[in-house]
N, CA, C and O of each residue as an XYZ file, in Angstrom:
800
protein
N     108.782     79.310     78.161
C     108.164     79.296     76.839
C     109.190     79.509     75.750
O     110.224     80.134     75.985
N     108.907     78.971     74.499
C     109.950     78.764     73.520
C     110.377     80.212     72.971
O     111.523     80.512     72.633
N     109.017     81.241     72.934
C     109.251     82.654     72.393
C     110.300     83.231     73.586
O     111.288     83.892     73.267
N     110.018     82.948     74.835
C     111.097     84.026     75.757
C     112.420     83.472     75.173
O     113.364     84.251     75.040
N     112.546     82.148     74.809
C     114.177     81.600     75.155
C     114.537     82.022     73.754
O     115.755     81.922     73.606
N     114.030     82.381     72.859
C     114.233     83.368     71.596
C     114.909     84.800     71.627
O     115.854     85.410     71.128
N     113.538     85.025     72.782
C     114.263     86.347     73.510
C     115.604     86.865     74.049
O     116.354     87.829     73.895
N     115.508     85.597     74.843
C     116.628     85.746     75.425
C     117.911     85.814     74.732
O     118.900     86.538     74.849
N     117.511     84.597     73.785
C     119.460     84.541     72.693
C     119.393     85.864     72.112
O     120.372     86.586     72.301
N     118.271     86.387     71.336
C     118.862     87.746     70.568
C     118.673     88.795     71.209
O     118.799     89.868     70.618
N     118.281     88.757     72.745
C     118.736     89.992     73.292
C     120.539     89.697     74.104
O     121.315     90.565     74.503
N     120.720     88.201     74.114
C     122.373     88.543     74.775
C     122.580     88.192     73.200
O     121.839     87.220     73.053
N     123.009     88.382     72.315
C     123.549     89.045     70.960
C     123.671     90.356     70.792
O     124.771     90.826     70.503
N     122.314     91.331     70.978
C     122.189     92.254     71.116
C     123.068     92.875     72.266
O     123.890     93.668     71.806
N     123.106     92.778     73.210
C     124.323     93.119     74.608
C     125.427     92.878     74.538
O     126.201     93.475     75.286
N     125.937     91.861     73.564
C     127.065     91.673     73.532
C     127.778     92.375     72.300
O     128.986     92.435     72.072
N     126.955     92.776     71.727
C     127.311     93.735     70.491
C     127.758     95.472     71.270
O     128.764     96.163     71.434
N     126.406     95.528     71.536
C     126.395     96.681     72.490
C     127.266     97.006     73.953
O     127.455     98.135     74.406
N     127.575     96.168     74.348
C     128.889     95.776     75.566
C     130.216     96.421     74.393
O     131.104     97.155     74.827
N     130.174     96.149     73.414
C     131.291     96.280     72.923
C     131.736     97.899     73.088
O     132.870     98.256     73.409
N     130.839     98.618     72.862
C     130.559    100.477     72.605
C     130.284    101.190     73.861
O     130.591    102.333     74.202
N     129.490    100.050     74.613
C     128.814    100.846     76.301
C     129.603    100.630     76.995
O     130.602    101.346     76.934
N     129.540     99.366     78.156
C     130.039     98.807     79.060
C     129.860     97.795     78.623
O     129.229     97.541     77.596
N     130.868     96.400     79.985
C     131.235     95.576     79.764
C     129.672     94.724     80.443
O     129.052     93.738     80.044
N     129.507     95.473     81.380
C     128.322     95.015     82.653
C     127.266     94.641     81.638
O     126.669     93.618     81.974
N     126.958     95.039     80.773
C     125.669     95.349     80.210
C     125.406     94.091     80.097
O     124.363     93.917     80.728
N     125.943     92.589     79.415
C     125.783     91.533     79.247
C     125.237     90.736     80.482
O     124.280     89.978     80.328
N     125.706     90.864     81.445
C     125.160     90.197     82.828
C     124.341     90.586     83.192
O     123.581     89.756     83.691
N     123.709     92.599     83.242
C     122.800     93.029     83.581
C     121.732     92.398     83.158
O     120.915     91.883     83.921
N     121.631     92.383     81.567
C     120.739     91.990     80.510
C     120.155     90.719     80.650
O     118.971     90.590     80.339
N     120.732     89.859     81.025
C     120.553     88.306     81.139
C     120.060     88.354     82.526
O     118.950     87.879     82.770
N     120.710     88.832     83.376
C     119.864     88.677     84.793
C     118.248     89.201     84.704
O     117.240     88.532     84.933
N     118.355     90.738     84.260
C     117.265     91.029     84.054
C     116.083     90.040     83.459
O     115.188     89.563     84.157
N     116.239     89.824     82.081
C     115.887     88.507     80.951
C     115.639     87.354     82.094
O     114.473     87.117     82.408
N     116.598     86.707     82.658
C     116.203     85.981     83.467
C     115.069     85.804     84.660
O     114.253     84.883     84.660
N     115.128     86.571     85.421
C     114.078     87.413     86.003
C     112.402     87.199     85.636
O     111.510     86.550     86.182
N     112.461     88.240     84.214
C     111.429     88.298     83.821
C     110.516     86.834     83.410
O     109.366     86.460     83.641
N     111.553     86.323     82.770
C     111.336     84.566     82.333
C     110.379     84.198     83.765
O     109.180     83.936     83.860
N     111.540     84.308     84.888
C     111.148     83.336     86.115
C     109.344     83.978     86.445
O     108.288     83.370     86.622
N     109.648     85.282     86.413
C     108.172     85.880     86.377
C     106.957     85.870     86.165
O     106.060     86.137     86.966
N     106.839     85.428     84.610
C     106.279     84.970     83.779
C     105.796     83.665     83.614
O     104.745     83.324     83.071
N     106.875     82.790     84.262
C     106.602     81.160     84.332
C     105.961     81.025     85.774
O     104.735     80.943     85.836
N     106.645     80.998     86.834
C     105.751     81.434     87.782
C     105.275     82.657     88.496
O     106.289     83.323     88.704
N     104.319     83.228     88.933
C     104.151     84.196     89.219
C     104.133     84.948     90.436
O     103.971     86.113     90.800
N     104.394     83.676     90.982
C     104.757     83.307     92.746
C     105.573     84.164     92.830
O     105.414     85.332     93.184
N     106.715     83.511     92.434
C     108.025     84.339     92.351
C     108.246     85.779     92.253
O     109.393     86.106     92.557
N     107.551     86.626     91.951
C     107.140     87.852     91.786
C     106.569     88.355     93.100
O     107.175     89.257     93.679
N     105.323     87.792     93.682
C     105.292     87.950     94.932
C     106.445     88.163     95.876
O     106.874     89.175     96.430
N     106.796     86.964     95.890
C     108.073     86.452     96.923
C     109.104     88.036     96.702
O     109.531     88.663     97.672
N     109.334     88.426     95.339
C     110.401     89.429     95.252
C     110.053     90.796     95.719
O     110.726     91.619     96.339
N     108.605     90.844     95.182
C     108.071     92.582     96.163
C     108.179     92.143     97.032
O     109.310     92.444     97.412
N     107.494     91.244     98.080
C     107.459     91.456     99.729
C     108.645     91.604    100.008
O     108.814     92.436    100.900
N     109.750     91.044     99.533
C     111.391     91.226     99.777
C     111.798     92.315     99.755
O     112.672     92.697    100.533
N     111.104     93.267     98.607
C     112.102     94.334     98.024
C     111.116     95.807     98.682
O     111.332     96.992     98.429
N     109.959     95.189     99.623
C     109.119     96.839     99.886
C     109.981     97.392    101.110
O     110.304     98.573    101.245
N     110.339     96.231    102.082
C     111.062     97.086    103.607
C     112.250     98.087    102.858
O     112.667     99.116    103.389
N     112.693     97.592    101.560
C     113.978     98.666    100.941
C     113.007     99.777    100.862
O     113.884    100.473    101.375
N     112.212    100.444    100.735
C     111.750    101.338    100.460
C     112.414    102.332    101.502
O     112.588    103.499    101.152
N     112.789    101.916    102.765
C     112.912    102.733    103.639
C     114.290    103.327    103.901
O     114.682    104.038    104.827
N     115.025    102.756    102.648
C     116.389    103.206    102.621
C     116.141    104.481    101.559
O     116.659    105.572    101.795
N     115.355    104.271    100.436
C     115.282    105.042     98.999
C     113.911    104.795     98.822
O     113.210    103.784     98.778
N     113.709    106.130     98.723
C     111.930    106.296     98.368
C     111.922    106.324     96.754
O     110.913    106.507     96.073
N     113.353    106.088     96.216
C     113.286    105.744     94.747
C     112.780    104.253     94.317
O     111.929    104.037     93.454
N     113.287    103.524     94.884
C     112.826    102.247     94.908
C     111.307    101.592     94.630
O     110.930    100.479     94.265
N     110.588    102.911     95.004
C     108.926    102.599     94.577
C     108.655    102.633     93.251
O     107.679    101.946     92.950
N     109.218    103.235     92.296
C     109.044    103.203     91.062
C     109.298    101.450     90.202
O     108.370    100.748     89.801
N     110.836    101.087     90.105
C     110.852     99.867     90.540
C     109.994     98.521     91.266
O     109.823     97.401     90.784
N     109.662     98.909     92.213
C     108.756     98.049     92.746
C     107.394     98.166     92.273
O     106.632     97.348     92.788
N     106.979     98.807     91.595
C     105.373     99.180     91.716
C     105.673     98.187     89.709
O     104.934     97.380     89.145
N     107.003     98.771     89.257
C     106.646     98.086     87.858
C     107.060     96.315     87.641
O     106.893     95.527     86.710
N     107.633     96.212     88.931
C     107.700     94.481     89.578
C     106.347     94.394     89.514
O     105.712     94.102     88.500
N     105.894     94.646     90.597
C     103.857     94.126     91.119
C     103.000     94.360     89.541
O     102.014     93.702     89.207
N     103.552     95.291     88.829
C     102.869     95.337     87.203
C     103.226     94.213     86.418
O     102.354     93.752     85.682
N     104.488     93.621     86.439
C     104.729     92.490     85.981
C     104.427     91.149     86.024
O     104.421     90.298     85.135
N     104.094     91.074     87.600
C     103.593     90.235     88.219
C     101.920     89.690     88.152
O     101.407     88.572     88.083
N     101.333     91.206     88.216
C     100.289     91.588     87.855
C      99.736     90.627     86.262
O      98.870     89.752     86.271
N     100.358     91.004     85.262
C     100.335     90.638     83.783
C     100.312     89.040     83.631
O      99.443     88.423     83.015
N     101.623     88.361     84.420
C     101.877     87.102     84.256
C     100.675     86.455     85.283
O     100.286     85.296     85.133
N     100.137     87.354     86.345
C      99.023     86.265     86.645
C      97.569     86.512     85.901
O      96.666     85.697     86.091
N      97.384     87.566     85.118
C      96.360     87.520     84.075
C      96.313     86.578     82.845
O      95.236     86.180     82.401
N      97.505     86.232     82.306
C      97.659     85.480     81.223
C      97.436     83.914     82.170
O      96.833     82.999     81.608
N      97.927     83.730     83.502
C      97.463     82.428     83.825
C      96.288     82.258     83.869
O      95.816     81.264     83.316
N      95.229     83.438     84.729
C      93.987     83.283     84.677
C      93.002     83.192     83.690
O      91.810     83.005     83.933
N      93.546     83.337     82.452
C      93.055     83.497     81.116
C      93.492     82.033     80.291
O      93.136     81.631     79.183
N      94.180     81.576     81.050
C      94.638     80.132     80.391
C      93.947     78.669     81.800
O      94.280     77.487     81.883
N      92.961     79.460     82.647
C      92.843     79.013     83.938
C      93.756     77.601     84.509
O      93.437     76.420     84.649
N      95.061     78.382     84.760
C      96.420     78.043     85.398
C      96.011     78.571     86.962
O      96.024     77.766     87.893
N      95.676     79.886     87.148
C      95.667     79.879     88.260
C      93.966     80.178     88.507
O      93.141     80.048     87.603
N      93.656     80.566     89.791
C      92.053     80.950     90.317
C      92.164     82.244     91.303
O      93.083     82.298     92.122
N      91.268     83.207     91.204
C      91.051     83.911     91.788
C      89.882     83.889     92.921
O      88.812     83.337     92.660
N      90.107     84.497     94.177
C      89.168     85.056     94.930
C      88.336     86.132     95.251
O      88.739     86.928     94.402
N      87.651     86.602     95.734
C      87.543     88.020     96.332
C      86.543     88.486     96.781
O      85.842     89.138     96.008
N      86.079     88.307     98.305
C      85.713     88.290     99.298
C      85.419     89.983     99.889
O      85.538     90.989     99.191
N      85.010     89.948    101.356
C      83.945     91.245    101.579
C      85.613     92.012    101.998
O      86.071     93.068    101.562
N      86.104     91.249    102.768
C      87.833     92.001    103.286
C      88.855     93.036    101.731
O      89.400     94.122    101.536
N      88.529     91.641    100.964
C      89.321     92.234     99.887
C      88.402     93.586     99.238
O      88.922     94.435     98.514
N      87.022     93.599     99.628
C      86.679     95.300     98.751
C      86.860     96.449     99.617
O      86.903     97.647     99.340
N      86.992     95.622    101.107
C      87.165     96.860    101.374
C      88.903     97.646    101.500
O      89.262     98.817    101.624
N      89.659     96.337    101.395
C      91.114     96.745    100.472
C      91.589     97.586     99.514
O      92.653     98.195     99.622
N      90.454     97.685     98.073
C      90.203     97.752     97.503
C      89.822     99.502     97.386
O      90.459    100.301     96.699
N      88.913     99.747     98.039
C      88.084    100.497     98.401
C      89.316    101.457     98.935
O      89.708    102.377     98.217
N      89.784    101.259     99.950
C      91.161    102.173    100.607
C      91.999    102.367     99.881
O      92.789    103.296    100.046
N      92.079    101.187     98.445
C      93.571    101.732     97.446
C      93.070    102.320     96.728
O      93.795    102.680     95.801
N      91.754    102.736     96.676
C      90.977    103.803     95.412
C      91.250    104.980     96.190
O      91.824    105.819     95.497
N      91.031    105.392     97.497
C      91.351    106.418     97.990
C      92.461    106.962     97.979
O      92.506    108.180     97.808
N      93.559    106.273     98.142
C      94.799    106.759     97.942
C      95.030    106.774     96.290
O      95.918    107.551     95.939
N      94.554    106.241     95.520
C      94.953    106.774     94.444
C      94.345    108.262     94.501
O      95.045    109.274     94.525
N      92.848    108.247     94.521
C      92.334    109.613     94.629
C      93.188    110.669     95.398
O      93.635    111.501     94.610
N      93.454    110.833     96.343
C      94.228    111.545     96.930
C      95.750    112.145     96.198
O      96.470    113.022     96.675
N      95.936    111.491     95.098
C      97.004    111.685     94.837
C      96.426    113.408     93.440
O      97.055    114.436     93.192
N      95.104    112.941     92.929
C      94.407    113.902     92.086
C      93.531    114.650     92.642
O      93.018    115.349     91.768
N      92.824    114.992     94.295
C      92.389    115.743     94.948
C      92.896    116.107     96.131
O      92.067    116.270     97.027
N      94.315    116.325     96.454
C      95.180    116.960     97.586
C      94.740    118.109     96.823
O      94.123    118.322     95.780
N      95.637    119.166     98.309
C      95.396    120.609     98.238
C      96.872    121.106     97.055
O      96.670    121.939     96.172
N      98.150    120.505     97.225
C      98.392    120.825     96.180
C      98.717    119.468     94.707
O      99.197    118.341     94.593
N      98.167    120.386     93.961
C      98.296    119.376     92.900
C      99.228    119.376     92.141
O      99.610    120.450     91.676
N      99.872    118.149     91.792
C     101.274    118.498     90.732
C     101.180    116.891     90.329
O     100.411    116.089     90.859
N     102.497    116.484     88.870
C     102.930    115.835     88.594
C     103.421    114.228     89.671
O     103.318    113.001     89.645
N     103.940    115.277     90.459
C     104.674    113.924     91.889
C     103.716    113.849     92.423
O     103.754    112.637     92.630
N     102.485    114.278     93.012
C     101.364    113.555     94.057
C     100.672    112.695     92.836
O     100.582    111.491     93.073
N     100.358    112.975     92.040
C      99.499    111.596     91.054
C     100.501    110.430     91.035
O     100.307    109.377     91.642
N     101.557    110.693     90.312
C     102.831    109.627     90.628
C     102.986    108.952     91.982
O     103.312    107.784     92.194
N     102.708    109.853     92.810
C     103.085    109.036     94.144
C     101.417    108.263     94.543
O     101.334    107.287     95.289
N     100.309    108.865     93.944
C      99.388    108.065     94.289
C      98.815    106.857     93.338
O      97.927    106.033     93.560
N      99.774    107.090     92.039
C      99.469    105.302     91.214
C     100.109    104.902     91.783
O      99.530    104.085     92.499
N     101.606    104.964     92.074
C     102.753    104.209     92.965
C     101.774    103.346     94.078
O     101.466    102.154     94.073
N     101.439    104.368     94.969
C     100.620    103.356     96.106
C     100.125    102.775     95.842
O     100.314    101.590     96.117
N      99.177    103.185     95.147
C      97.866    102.095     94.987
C      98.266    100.917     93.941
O      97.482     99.972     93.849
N      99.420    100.925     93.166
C     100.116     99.842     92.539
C     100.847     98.969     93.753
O     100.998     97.747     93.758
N     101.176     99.715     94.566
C     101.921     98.577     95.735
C     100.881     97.906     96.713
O     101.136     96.842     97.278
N      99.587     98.650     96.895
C      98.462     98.338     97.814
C      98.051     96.906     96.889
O      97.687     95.873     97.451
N      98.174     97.033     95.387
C      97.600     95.407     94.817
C      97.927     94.287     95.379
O      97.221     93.301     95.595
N      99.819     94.604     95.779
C     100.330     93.456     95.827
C      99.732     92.347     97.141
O     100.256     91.261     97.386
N      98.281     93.041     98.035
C      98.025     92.308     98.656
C      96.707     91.010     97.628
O      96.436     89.849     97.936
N      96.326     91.602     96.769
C      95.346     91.083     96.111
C      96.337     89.804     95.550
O      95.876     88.679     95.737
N      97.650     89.902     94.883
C      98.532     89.097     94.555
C      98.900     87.832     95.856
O      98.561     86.656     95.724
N      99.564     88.314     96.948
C      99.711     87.520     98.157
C      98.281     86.760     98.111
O      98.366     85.672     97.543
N      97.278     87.014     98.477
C      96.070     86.046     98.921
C      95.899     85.406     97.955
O      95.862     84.247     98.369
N      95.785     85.401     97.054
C      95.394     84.480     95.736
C      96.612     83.528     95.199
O      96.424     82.488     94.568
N      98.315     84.233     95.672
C      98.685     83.083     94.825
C     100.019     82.564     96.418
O     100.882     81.691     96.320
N      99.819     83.197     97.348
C     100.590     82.887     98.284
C      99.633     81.694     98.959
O      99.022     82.220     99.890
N      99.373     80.664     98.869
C      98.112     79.743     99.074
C      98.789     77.847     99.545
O      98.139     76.802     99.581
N     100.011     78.041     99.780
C     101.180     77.081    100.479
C     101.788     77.221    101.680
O     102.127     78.395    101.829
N     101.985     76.750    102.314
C     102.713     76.838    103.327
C     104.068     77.244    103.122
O     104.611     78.085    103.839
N     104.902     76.395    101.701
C     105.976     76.498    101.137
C     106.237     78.282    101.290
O     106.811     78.926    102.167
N     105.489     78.743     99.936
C     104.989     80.030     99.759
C     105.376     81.247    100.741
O     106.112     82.230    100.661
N     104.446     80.651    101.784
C     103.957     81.769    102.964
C     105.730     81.467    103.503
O     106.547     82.344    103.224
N     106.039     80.643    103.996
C     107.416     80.510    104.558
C     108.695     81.477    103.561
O     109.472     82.131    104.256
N     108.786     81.515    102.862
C     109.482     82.002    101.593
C     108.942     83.425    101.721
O     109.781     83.878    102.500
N     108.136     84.387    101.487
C     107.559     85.341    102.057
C     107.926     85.973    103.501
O     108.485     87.054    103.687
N     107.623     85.343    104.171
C     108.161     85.500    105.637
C     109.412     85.370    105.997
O     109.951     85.981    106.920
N     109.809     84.736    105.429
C     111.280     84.659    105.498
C     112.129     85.591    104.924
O     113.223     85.920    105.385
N     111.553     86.060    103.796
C     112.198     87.076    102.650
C     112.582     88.584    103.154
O     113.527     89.372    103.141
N     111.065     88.458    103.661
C     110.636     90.156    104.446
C     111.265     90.093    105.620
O     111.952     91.093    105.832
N     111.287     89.169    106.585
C     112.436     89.084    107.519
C     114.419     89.663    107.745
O     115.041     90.263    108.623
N     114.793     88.998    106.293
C     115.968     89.169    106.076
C     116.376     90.455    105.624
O     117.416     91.102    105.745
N     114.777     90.743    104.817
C     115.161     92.481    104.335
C     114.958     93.035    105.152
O     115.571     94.080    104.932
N     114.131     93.196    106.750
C     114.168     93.767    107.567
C     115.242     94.142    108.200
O     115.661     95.287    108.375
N     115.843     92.759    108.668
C     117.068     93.008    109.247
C     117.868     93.652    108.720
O     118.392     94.525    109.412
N     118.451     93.462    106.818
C     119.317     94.260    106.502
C     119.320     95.871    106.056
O     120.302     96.592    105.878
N     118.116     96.152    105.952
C     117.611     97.889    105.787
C     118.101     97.872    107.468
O     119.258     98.226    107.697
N     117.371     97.534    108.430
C     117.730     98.182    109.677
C     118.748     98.439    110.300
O     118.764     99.448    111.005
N     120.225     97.337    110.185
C     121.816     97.980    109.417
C     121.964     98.362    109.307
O     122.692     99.085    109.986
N     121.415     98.625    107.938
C     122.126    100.038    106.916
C     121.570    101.086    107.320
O     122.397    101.963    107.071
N     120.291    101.772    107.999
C     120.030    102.625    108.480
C     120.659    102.803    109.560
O     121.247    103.880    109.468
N     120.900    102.191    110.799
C     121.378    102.082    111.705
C     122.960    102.169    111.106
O     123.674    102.415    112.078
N     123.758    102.065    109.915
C     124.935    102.096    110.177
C     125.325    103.786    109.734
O     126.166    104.610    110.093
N     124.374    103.752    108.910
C     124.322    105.592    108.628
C     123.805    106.163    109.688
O     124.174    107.264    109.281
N     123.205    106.458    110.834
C     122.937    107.265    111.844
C     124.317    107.432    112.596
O     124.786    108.381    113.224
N     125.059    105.485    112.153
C     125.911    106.111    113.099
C     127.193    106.728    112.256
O     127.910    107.392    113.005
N     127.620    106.686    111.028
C     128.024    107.467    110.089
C     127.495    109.345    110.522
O     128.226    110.305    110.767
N     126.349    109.280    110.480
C     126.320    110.740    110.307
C     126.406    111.318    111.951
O     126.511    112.514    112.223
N     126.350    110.403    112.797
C     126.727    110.933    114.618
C     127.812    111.171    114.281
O     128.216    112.333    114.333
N     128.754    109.970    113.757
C     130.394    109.898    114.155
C     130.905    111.841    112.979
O     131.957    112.440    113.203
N     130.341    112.109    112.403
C     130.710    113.648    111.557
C     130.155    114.272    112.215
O     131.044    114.849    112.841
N     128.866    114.759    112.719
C     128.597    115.292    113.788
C     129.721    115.752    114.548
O     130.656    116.537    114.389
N     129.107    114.657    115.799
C     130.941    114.551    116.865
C     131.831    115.236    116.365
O     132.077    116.271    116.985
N     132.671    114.965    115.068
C     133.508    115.582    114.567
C     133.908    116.588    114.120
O     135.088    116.940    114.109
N     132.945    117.208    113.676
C     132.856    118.591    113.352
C     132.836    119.441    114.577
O     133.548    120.438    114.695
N     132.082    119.061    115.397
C     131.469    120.235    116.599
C     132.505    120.155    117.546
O     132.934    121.197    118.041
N     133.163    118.601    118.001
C     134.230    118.804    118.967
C     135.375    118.144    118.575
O     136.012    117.467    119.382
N     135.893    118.339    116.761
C     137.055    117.784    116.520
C     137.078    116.376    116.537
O     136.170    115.547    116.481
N     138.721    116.242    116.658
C     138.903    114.532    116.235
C     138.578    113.677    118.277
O     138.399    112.486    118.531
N     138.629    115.002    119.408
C     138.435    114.258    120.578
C     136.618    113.728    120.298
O     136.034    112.659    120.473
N     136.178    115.102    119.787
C     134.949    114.545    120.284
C     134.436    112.978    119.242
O     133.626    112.156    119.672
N     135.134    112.864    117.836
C     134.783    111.750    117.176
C     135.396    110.763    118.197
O     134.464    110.314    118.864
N     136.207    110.405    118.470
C     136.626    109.312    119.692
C     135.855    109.018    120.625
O     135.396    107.916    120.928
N     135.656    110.365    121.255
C     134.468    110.272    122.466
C     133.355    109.300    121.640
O     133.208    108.148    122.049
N     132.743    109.668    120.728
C     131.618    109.166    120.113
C     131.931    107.563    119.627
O     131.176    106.604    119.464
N     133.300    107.719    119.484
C     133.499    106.025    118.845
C     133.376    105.141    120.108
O     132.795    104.058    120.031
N     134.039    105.685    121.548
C     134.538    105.036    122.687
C     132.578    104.612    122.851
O     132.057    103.496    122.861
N     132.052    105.698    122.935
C     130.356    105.280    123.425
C     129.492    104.544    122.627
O     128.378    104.201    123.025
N     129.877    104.310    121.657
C     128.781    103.297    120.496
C     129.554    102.349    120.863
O     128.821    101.444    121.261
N     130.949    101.963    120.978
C     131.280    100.757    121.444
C     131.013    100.231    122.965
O     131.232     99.077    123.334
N     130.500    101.286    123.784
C     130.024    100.729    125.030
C     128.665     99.818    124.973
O     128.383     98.673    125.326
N     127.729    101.259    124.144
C     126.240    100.914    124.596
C     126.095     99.536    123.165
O     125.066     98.866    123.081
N     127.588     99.278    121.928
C     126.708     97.873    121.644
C     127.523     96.991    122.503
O     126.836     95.979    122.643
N     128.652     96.843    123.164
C     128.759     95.756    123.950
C     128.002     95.571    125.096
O     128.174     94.501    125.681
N     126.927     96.635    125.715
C     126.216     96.595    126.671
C     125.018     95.820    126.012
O     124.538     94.842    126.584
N     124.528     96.275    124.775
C     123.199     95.817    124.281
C     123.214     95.157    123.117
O     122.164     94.739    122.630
C-alpha cells in the first residue's frame, strides 16, 4: 500500500539520522523490521508461516513469547482489515469452540491461580494469544502451497532448537567433567561424546 511505502522512506530517514548518534545497525534493523511488517500486512499468510517457525524457539528462551504472541497480534489485525474488505473468509465450526473454550481457560487461570501476581496474567494473555494462532492456521493455511511452507518451517526450527539445546547440555557436561575431575576428566568426557555420536 502507498501509505506503508511512505512509511517506510521517512522511517529509513528517520534511522539514518538516528544511526548517526545510536548505532550503525539501527538502519538495517529498521528496514527489516518495516519490511516485515509490510509483508504482514499485504499478506497475512506470511505471518502464519513466521509464528509456526518461530514457537519451537520458545524452548530455547521463554522470552521469546512476548515477541511471538505480538507477531500472532499483528497477524491477527492484518487478517481483520482483510475480512472487513472481504479479501479473506472466515470459518468456525463445533472443533474450533471447543479450542476456544480451552484458550479462555488458560487465560482464566492466569487471574484465578493460587498465587496471583503481575507474571501469571502476563503469562496467561501470552497463551491464550499463542492458542489463536490455531484459529489463524485453519482459516488462512487453506493450500497445499501453504501447509507445505508451514511444515516445512516448523521442521527446520525443530531441528535447529534441538542443536542448540543439545549443544549446550553438552557445553554444560563438558564444565561439569571439568570441574569435578579436572582437565582428565573433561577429555574423558570429550573421548565419550565422540564415541556414542560416531556410534549413533
Amino acid at each position: 500500500p502507498a501509505v506503508l511505502s511512505y512509511a517506510v522512506v521517512l522511517a529509513a530517514l528517520g534511522a539514518a539520522c538516528g544511526a548517526l548518534v545510536t548505532h550503525v545497525l539501527l538502519i538495517p534493523a529498521l528496514l527489516l523490521g518495516l519490511g516485515g511488517l509490510c509483508l504482514i500486512f499485504s499478506f497475512p499468510e506470511a505471518g502464519v508461516v513466521l509464528s509456526t517457525v518461530m514457537l519451537p524457539a520458545i524452548w530455547l528462551n521463554r522470552n521469546l513469547l512476548l515477541p511471538l504472541a505480538a507477531l500472532i497480534l499483528l497477524t491477527w489485525i492484518s487478517y481483520g482489515v482483510k475480512l472487513l474488505f472481504l479479501h479473506r473468509t472466515m470459518r468456525f465450526g463445533l472443533l474450533d469452540t471447543v479450542v476456544l473454550i480451552f484458550g479462555v481457560l488458560i487465560l482464566l487461570s492466569g487471574f484465578t491461580g493460587i498465587i496471583l501476581s503481575p507474571e501469571t496474567v502476563l503469562t496467561g494473555i501470552l497463551l491464550f494469544i499463542c492458542l489463536t494462532d490455531y484459529f489463524l492456521i485453519v482459516n488462512l493455511m487453506t493450500t497445499r502451497d501453504y501447509i507445505r511452507r508451514c511444515l516445512l518451517g516448523v521442521g527446520v526450527s525443530v531441528v535447529v532448537v534441538t542443536v542448540l539445546i543439545r549443544s549446550e547440555n553438552l557445553g554444560v557436561a563438558w564444565k561439569f567433567y571439568g570441574s569435578m575431575f579436572g582437565v582428565n576428566g573433561a577429555k574423558l568426557f570429550d573421548s565419550t561424546a565422540a564415541m556414542l555420536l560416531k556410534e549413533y
